[in-house]
DRENLO-540156 format. One record per residue (C-alpha): z, x, y; residue number from 0. Coordinates in pm, 1 decimal, padded with zeros to 6 digits. Example, Ala and Ser with C-alpha at 12.3 -4.5 7.8 and 13.67 -1.06 7.14 Angstrom:
2
<r><zz>00780.0</zz><xx>01230.0</xx><yy>-00450.0</yy><num>0</num></r>
<r><zz>00714.0</zz><xx>01367.0</xx><yy>-00106.0</yy><num>1</num></r>
//
This chain:
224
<r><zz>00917.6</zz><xx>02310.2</xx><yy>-00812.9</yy><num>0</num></r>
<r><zz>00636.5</zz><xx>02061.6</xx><yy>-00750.0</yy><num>1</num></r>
<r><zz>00701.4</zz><xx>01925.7</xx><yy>-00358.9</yy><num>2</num></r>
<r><zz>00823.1</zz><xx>01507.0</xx><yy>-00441.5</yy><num>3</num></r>
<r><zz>01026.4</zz><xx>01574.8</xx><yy>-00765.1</yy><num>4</num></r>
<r><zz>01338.9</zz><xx>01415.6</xx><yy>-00749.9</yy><num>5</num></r>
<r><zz>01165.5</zz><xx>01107.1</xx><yy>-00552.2</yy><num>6</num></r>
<r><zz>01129.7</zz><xx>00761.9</xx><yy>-00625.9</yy><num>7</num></r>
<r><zz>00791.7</zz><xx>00590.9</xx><yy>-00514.6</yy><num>8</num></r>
<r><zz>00693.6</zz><xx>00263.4</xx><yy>-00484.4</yy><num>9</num></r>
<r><zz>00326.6</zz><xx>00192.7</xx><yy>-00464.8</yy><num>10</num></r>
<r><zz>00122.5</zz><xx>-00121.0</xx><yy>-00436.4</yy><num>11</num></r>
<r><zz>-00256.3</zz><xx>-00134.7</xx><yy>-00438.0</yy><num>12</num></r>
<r><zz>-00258.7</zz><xx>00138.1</xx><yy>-00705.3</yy><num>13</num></r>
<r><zz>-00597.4</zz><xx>00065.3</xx><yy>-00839.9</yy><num>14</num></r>
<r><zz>-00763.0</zz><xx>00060.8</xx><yy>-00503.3</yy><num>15</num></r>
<r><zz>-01006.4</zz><xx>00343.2</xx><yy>-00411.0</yy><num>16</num></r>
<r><zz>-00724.0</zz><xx>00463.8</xx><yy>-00175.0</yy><num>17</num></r>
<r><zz>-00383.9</zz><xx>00338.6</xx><yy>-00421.1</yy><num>18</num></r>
<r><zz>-00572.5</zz><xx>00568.5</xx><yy>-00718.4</yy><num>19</num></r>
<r><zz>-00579.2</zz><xx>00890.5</xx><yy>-00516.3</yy><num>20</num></r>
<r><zz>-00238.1</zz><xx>00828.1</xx><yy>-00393.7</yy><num>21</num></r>
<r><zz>-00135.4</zz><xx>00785.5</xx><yy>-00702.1</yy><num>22</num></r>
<r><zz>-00259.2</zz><xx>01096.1</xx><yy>-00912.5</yy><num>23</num></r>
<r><zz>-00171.6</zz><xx>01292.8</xx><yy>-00604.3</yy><num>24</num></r>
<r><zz>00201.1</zz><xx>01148.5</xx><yy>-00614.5</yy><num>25</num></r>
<r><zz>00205.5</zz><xx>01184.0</xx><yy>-01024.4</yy><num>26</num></r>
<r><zz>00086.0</zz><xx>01540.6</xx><yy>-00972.9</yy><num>27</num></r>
<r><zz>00362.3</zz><xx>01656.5</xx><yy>-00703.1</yy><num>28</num></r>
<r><zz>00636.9</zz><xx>01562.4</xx><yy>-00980.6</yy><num>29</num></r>
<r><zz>00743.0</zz><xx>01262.3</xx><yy>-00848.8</yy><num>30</num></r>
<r><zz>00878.8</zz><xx>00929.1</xx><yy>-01011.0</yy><num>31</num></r>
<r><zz>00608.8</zz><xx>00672.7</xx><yy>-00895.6</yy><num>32</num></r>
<r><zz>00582.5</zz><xx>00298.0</xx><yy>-00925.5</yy><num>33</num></r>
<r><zz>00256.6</zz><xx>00203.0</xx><yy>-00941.7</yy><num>34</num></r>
<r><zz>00190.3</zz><xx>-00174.8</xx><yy>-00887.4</yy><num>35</num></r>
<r><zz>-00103.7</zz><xx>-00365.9</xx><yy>-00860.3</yy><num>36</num></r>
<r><zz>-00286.4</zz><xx>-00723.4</xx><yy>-00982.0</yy><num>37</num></r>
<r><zz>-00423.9</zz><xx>-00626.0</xx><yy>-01338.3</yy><num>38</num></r>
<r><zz>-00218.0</zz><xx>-00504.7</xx><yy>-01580.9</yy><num>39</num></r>
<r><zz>-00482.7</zz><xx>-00381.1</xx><yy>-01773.0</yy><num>40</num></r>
<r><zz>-00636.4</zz><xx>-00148.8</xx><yy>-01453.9</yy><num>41</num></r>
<r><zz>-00299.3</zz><xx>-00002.9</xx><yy>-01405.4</yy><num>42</num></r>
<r><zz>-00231.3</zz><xx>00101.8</xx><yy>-01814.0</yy><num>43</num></r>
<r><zz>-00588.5</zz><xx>00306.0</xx><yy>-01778.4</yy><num>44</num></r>
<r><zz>-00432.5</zz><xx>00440.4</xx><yy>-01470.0</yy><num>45</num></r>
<r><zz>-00149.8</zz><xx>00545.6</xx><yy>-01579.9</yy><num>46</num></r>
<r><zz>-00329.8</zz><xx>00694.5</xx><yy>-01918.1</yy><num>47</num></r>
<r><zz>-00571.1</zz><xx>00882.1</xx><yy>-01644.9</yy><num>48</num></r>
<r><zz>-00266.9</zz><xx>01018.5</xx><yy>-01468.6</yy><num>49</num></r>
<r><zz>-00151.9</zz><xx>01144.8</xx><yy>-01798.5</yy><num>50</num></r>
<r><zz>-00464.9</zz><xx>01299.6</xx><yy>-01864.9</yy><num>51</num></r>
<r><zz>-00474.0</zz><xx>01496.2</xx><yy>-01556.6</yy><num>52</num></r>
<r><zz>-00106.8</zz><xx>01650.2</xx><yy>-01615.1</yy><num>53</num></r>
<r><zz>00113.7</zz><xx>01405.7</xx><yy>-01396.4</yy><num>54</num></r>
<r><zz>00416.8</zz><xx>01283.1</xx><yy>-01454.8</yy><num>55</num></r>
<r><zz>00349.3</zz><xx>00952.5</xx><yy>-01586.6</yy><num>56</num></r>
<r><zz>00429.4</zz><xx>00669.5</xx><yy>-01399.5</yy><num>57</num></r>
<r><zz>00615.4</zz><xx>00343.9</xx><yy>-01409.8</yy><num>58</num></r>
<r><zz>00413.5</zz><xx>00066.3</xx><yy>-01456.3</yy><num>59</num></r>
<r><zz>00463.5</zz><xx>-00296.2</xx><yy>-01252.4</yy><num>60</num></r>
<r><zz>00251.8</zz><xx>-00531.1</xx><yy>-01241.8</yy><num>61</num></r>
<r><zz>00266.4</zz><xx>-00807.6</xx><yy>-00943.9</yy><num>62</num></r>
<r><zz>00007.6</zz><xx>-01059.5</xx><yy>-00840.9</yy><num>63</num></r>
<r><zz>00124.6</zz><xx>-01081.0</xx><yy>-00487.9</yy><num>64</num></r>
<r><zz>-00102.9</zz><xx>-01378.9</xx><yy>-00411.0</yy><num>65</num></r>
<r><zz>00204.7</zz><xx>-01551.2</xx><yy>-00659.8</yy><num>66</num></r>
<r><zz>00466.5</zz><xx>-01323.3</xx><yy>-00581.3</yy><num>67</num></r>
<r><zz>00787.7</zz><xx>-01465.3</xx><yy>-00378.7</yy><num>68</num></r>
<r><zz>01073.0</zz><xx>-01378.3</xx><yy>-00169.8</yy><num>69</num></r>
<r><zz>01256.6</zz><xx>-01399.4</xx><yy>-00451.6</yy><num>70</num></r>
<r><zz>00993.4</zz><xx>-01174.1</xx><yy>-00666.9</yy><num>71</num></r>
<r><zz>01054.2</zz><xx>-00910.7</xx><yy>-00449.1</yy><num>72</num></r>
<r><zz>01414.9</zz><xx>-00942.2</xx><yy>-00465.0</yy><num>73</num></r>
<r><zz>01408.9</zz><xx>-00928.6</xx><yy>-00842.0</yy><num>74</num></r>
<r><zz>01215.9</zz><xx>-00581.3</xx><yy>-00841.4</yy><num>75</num></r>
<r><zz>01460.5</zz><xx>-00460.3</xx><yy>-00594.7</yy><num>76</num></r>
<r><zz>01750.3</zz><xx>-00535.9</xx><yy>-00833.0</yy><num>77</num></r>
<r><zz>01530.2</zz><xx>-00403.2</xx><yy>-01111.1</yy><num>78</num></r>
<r><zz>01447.7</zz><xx>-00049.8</xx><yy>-00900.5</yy><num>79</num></r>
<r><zz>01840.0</zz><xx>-00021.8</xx><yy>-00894.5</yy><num>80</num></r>
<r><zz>01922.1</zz><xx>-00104.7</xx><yy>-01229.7</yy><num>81</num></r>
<r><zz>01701.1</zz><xx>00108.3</xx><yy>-01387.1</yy><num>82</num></r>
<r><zz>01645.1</zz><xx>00439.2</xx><yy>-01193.5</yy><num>83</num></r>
<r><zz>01929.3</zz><xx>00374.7</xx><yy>-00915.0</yy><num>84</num></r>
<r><zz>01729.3</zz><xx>00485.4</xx><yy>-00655.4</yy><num>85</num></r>
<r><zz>01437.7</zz><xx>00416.0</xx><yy>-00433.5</yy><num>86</num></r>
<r><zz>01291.3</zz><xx>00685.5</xx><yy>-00163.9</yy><num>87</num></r>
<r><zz>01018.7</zz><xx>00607.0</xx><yy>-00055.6</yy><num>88</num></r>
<r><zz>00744.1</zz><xx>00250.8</xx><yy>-00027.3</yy><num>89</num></r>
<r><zz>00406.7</zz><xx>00297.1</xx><yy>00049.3</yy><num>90</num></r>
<r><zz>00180.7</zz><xx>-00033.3</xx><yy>00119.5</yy><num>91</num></r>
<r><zz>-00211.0</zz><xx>00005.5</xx><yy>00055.4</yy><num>92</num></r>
<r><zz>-00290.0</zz><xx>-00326.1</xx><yy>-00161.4</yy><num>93</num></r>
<r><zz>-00526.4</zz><xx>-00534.0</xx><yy>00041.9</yy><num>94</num></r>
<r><zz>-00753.1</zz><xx>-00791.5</xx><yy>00021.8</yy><num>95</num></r>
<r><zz>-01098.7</zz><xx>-00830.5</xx><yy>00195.4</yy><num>96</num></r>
<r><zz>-01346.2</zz><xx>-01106.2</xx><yy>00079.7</yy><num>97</num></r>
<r><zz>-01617.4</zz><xx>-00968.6</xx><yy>00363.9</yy><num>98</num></r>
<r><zz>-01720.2</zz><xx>-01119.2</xx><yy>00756.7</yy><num>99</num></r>
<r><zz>-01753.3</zz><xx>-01449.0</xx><yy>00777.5</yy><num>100</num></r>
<r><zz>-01803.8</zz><xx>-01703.1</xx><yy>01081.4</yy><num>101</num></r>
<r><zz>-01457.0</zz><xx>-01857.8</xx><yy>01155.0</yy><num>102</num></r>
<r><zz>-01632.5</zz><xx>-02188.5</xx><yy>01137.6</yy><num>103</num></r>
<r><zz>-01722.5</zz><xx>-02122.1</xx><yy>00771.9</yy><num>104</num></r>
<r><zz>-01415.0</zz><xx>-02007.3</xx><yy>00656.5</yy><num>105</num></r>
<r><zz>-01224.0</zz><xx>-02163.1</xx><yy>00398.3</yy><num>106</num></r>
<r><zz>-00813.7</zz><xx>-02252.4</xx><yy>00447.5</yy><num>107</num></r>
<r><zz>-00780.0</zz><xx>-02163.8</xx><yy>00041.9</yy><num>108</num></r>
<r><zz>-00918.6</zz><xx>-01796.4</xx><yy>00123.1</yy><num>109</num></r>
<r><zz>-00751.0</zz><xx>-01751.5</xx><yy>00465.6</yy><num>110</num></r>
<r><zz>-00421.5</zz><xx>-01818.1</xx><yy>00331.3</yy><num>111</num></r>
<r><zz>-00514.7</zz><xx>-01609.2</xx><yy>00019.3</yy><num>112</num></r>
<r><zz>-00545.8</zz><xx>-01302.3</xx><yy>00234.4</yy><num>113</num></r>
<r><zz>-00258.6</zz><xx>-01397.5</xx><yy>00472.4</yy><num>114</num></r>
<r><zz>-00033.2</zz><xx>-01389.9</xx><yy>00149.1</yy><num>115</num></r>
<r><zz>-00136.6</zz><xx>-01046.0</xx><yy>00017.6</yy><num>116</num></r>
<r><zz>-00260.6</zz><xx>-00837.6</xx><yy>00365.3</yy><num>117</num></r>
<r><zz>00096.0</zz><xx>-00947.0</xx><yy>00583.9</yy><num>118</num></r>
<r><zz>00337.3</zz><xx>-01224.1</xx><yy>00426.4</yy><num>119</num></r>
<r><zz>00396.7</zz><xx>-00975.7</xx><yy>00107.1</yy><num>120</num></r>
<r><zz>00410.9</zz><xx>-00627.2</xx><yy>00246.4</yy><num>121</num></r>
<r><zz>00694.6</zz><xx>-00823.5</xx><yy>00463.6</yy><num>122</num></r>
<r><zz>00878.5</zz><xx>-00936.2</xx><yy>00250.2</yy><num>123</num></r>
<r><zz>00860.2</zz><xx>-00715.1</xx><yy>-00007.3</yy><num>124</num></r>
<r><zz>01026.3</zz><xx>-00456.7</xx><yy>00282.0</yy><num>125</num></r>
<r><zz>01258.2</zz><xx>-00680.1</xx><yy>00357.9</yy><num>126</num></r>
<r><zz>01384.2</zz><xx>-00665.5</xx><yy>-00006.3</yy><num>127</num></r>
<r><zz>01395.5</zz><xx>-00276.1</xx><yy>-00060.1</yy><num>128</num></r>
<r><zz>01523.4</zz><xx>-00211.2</xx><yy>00261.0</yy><num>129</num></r>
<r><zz>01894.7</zz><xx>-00189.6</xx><yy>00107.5</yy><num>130</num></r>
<r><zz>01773.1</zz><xx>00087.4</xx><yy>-00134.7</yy><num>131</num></r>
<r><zz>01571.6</zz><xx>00302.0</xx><yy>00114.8</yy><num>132</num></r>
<r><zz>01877.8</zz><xx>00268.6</xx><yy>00322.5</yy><num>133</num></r>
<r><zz>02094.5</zz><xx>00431.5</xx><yy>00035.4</yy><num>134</num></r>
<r><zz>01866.2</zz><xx>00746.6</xx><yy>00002.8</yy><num>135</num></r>
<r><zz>01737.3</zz><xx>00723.5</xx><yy>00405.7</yy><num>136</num></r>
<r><zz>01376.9</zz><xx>00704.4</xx><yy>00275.1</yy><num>137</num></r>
<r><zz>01011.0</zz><xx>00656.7</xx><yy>00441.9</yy><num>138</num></r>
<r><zz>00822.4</zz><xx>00282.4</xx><yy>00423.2</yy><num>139</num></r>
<r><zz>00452.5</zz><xx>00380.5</xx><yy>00558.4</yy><num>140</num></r>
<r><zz>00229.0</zz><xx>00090.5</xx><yy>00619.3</yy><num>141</num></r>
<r><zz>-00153.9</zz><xx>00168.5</xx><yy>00582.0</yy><num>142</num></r>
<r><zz>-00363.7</zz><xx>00009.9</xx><yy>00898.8</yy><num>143</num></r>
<r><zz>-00707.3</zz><xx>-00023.0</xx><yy>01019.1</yy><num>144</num></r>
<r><zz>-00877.4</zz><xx>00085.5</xx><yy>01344.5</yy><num>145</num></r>
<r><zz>-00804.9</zz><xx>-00273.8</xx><yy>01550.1</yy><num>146</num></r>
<r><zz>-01114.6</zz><xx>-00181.6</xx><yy>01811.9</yy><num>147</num></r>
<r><zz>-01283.3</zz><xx>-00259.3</xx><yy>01514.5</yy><num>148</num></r>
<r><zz>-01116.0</zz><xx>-00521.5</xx><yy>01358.8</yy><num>149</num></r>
<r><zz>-01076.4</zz><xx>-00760.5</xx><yy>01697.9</yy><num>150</num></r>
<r><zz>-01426.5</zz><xx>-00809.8</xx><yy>01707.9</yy><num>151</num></r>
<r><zz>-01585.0</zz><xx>-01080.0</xx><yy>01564.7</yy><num>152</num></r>
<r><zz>-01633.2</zz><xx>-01230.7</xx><yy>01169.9</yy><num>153</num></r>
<r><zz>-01338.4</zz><xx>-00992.9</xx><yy>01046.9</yy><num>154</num></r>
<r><zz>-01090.9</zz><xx>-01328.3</xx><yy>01021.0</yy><num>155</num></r>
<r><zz>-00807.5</zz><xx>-01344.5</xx><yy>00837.7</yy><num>156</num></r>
<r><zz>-00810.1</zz><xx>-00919.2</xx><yy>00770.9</yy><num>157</num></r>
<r><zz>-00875.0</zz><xx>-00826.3</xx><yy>01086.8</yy><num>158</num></r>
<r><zz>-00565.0</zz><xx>-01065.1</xx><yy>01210.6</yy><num>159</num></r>
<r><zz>-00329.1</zz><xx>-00978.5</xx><yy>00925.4</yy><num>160</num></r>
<r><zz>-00431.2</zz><xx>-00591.3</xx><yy>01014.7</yy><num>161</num></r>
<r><zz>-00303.1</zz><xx>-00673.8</xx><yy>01367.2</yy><num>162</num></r>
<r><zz>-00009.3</zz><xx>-00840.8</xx><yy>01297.4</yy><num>163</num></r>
<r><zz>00099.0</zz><xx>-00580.4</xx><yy>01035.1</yy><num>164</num></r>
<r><zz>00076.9</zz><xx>-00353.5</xx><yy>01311.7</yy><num>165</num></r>
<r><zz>00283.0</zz><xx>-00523.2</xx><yy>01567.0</yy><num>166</num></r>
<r><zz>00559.1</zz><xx>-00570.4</xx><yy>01219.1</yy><num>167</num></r>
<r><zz>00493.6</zz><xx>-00196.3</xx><yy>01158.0</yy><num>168</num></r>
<r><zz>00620.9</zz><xx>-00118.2</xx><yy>01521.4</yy><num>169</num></r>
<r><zz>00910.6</zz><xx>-00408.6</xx><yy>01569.9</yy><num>170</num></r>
<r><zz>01053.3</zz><xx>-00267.7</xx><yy>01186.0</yy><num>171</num></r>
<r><zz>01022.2</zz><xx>00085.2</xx><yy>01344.8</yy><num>172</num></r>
<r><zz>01257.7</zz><xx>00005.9</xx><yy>01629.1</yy><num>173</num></r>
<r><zz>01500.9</zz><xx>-00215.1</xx><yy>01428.8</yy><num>174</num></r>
<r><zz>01560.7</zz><xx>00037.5</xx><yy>01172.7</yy><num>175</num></r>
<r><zz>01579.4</zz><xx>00373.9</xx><yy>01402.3</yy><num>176</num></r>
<r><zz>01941.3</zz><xx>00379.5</xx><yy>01362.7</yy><num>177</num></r>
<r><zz>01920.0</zz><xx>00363.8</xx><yy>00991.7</yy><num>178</num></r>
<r><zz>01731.9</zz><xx>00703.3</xx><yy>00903.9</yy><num>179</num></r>
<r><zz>01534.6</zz><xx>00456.2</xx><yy>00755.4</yy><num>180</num></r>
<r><zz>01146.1</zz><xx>00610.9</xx><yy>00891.0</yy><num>181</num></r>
<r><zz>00906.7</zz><xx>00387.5</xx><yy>00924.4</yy><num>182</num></r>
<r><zz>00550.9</zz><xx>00508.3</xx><yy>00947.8</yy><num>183</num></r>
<r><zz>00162.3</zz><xx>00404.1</xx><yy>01008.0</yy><num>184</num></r>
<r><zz>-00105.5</zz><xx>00571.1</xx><yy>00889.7</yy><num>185</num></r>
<r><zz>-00451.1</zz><xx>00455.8</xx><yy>01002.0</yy><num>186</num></r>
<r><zz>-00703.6</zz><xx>00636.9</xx><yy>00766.9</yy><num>187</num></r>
<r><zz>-01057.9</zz><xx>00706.1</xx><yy>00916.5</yy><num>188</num></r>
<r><zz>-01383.0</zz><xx>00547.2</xx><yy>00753.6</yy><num>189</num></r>
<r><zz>-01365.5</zz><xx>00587.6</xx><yy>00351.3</yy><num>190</num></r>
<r><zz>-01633.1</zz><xx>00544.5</xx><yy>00042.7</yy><num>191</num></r>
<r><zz>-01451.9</zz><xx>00256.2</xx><yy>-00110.5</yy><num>192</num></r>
<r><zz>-01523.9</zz><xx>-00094.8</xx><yy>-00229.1</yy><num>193</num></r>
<r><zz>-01371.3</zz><xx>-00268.7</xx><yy>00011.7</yy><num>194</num></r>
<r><zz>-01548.6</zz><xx>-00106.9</xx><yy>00299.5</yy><num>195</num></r>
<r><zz>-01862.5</zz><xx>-00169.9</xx><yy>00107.3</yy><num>196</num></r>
<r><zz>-01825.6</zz><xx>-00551.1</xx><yy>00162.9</yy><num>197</num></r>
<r><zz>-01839.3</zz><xx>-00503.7</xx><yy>00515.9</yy><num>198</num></r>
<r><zz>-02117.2</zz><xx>-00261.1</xx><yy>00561.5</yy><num>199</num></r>
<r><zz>-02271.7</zz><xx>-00312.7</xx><yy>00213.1</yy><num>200</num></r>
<r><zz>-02626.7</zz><xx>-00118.9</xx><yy>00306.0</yy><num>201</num></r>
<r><zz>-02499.3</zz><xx>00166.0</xx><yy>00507.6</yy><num>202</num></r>
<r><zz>-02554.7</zz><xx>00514.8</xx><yy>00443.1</yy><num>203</num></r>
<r><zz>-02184.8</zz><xx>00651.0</xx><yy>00317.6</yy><num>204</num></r>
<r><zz>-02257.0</zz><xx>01005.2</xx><yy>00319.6</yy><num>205</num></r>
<r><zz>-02050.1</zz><xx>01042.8</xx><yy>00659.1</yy><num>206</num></r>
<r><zz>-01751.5</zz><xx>00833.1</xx><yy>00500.6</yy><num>207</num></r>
<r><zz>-01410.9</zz><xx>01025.0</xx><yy>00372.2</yy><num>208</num></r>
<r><zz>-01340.6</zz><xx>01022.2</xx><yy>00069.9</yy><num>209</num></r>
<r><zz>-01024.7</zz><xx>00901.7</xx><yy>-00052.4</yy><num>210</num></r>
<r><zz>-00885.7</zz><xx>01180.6</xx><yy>-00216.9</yy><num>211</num></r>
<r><zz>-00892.4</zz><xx>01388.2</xx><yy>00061.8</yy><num>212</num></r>
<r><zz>-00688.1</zz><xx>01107.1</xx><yy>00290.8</yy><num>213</num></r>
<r><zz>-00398.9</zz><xx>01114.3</xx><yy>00058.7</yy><num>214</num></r>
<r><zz>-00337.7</zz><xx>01466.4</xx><yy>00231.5</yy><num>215</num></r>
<r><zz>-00163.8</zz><xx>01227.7</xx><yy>00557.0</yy><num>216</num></r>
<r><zz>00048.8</zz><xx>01064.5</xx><yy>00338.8</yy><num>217</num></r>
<r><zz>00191.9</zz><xx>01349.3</xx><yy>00178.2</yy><num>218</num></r>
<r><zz>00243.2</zz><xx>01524.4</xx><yy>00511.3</yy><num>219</num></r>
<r><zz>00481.7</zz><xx>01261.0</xx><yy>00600.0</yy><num>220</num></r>
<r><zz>00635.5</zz><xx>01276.1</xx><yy>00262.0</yy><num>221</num></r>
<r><zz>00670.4</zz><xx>01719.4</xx><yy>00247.1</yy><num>222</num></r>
<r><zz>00613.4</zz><xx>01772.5</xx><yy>00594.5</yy><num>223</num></r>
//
């Protein structure tokens, strides 16, 4: 018996250099994965890769969250139910990072861009399937950042959402202890993906993880 069969995933940022590894990984240990992500298009070749490689195939949803609403998220809740009854297990990694900029310089259109997709969605989007992962006492895992890093200066809105995710992370934690509801962080360490490339665009990657072999943290909390 492959280690998640019999669980329900939900997955954003599933065409991100960290959201693809999670996913094949996922699709590989048997379970029933939601992948959701921007482009509809990047998450069918996705979902054909995952097929390719022997995992179960996933379910695909696509969700712009820069659009996406309260009442989005409630609507995928109702459709989780409807359709597979069940919901064990949400794991945020969609993000959005444009690259430093001078405070001065930034613009209100992009800060409130990132604000929408890096804290106000993974909120709310918890807030919705909290119900479900109460019914099957399942895991929500937020994915962080190092905020040594992040506090200093020109990382703006990402390095502030990062923060304030955190501080969510910890306050959900506590209200939901009660609930067998777990609520976990994971911070990964330094990874070869595009997003860190906007930051550091010239540095020498050869001593950054690779995705793939972070996924291993998430699954510990899943099968450990």
């Amino acid at each position: 018996m492959k280690k998640l069969e019999n669980k329900t995933i939900f997955l954003t940022g599933a065409c991100g250099g960290l959201g693809s590894s999670l996913a094949l990984e996922l699709c590989n240990q048997g379970a029933d994965v939601i992948i959701s992500d921007k482009n509809p298009r990047s998450l069918n070749i996705m979902c054909d890769k995952i097929i390719e490689q022997g995992g179960r195939e996933p379910i695909v949803y696509p969700m712009d969250l820069v659009g996406a609403s309260p009442n989005d998220f409630i609507q995928l809740a109702e459709t989780i139910e409807n359709q597979l009854g069940e919901l064990d297990v949400l794991i945020h990694t969609a993000a959005e990072f444009s690259g430093l900029t001078l405070f001065e310089h930034y613009e209100a259109t992009r800060w409130l861009k990132e604000m929408q997709i890096n804290l106000n969605s993974p909120i709310f989007l918890t807030q919705a399937l909290i119900p479900l992962l109460k019914k099957s006492k399942g895991t929500i895992i937020f994915t962080l950042e190092n905020l040594d890093t992040l506090e200093k200066a020109y990382w703006g809105n990402y390095g502030v959402s990062k923060a304030a995710l955190s501080h969510f992370a910890k306050t959900l934690q506590q209200e939901l202890e009660n609930s067998d509801v777990k609520v976990k962080t994971i911070t990964p360490p330094p990874m070869k993906t595009q997003l860190r490339s906007k930051a550091w665009p010239a540095e020498n990657d050869s001593h950054l993880a690779m995705p793939e072999k972070v996924v291993k943290a998430y699954l510990d909390y899943l099968v450990g």
